[in-house]
N, C-alpha and C positions, 0 to 999 in steps of 0.2 A: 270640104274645101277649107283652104289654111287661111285664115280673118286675122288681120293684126289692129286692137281698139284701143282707144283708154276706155276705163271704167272705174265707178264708185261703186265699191262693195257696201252693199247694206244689209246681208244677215249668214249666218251660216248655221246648219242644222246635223248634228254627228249624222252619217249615215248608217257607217258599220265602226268595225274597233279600228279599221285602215284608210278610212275617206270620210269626208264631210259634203254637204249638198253647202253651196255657195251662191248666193242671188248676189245678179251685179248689175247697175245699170250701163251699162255698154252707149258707147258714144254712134255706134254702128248701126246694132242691133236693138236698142232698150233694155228691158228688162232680162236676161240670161239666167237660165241655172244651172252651174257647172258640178261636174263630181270630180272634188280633188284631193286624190291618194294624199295622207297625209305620211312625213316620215314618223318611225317609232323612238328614238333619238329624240328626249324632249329639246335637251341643251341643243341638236343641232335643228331646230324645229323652226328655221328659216319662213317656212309657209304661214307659221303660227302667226309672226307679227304682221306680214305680207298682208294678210287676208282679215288686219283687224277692220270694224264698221267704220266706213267712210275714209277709210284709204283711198286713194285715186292711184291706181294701177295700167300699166301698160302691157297689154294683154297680146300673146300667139295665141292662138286658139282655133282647134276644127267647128265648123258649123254642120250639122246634120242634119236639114228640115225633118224629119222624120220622128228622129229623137227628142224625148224630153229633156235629159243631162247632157250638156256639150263636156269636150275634154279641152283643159288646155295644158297647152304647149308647153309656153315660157310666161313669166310673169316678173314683172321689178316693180320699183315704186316710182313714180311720174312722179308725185310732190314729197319731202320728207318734211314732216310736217313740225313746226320747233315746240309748239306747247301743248296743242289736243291729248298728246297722250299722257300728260304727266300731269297737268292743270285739272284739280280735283273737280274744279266747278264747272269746266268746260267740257271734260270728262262726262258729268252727269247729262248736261246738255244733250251733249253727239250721242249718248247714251238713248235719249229718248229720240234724239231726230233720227237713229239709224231706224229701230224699232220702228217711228211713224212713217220713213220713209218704203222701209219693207213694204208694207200694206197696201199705200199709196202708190205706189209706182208697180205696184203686181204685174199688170198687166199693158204696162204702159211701152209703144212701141218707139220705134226711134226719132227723136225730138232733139235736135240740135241748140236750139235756143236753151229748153229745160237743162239737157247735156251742161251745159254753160254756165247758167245759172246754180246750177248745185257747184259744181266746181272753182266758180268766182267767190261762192258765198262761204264754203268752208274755208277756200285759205285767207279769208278778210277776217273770217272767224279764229282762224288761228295766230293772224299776223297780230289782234287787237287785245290790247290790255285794259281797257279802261270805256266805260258806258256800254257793258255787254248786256246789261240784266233785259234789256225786252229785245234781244236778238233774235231769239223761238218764236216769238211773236211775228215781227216781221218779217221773217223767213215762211213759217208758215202762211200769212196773207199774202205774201207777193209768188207763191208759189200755186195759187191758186190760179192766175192769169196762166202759168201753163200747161192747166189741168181743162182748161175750158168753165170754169165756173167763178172769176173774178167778182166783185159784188157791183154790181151798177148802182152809185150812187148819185149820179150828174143831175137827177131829178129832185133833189131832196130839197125838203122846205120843213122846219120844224113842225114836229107835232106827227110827220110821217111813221109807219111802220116800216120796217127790212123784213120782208118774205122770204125766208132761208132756203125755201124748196125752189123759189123762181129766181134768186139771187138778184132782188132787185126791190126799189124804195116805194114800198104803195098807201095808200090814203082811205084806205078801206079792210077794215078786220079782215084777215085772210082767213075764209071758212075750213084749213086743215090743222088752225094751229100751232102753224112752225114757225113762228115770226119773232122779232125782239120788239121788246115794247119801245117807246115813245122815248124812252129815256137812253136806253141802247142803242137807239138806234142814230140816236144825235151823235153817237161817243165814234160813228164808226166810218164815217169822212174824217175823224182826226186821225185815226188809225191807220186809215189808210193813203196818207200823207206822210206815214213814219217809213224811213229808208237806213240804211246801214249810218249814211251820217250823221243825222241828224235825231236819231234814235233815242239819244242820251238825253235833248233836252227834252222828253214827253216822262213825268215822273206819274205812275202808278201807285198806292199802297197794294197791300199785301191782297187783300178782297178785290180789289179793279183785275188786278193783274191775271188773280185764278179764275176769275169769272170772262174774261178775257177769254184766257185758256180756254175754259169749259164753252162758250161758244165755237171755238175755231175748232175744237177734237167734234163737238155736233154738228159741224157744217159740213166738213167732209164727210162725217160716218152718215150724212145724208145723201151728198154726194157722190161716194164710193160704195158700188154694191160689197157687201161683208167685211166691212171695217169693221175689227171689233174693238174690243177695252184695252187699252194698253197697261201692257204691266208696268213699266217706268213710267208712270203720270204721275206717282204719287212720290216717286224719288224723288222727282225735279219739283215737285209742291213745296218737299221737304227743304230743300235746296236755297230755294227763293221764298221760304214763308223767314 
């Protein structure tokens, strides 16, 4: 049956010397993996920029329940984006959030709000010049509200612990060990008060910031069955140290 969606591309994997496997999140559907003939003709390789990470595309496409690889149709560009592709630093960034998003969104079905949400937040990301450095931050935490595992912290009173496995503020050592201590966990109501605007005034050093990091990449690989290491962690380390 012929499905017409938007969708944000988030990985592609060679298949053969003439196609590639393509995961996209589909505004429809969610998560999709298409097989798309590539042409041989690098200079006329139209697909090639089409189908970079985190493009938003406006998708023909057959759907097959049956099938694992959908085919499509037609495909353009919904947003032409003015700086992600050429902005080295912004570059690294999408670089990592296409990667984290692969993972995360595997198996994720169709969610209109989430749909939204990636699509508002990359082109705010594209449109902005100036107080970008804890964007990945923010984007990653607020992205949790629509994965179902946001952090409850509406109980908190210093001196609490944050329980990573039950995503919420307890007052009693949690016998598994997945928790932030005392100090952490004070840091993570300000955190989560930080939004696209107002991002800029919350300043980080270089050690806040990847420890930041290193809790949010453990939260999910908690929450997400086989999240594994990301290779681009250590690009955007480099990036921002």
């Amino acid at each position: 049956m012929l499905e017409r969606s938007l969708g944000v591309v988030l990985h592609q994997l060679r298949y053969n010397d003439e196609s590639v496997i393509v995961n996209i999140y589909t505004q429809q559907h969610g998560t999709v993996s298409f097989l798309v003939k590539m042409p041989k003709l690098k200079r006329s390789n139209v697909k090639t920029q089409l189908l970079r990470p985190l493009n938003i595309l406006e998708l023909d496409f057959d759907i097959r329940p049956n099938q694992n690889l959908q085919r499509i149709r037609d495909m353009r560009l919904h947003i032409s984006y003015g700086s992600l592709p050429y902005d080295p630093i912004k570059g690294t960034v999408s670089l990592f959030l296409s990667e984290f998003l692969y993972y995360a969104l595997k198996h994720e079905l169709e969610n209109n709000a989430l749909f939204l949400y990636l699509c508002n937040s990359l082109q705010w990301f594209d449109r902005s010049e100036k107080g970008l450095a804890n964007f990945h931050l923010v984007f990653l935490m607020r992205l949790t509200r629509f994965l179902g595992f946001w952090p409850n912290v509406q109980d908190y009173v210093p001196g609490m612990l944050f329980d990573l496995r039950e995503s919420t503020m307890v007052s009693v050592l949690p016998a598994h060990g997945q928790y932030l201590d005392a100090e952490e966990s004070a840091f993570l109501p300000k955190l989560l008060r930080m939004d696209y605007a107002t991002m800029h005034l919350f300043r980080f050093n270089r050690q806040q910031k990847s420890r930041v990091l290193d809790i949010l990449v453990d939260y999910y690989r908690m929450h997400i069955p086989e999240f594994p290491e990301l290779k681009s962690l250590d690009v955007l380390r480099t990036v921002f140290s």
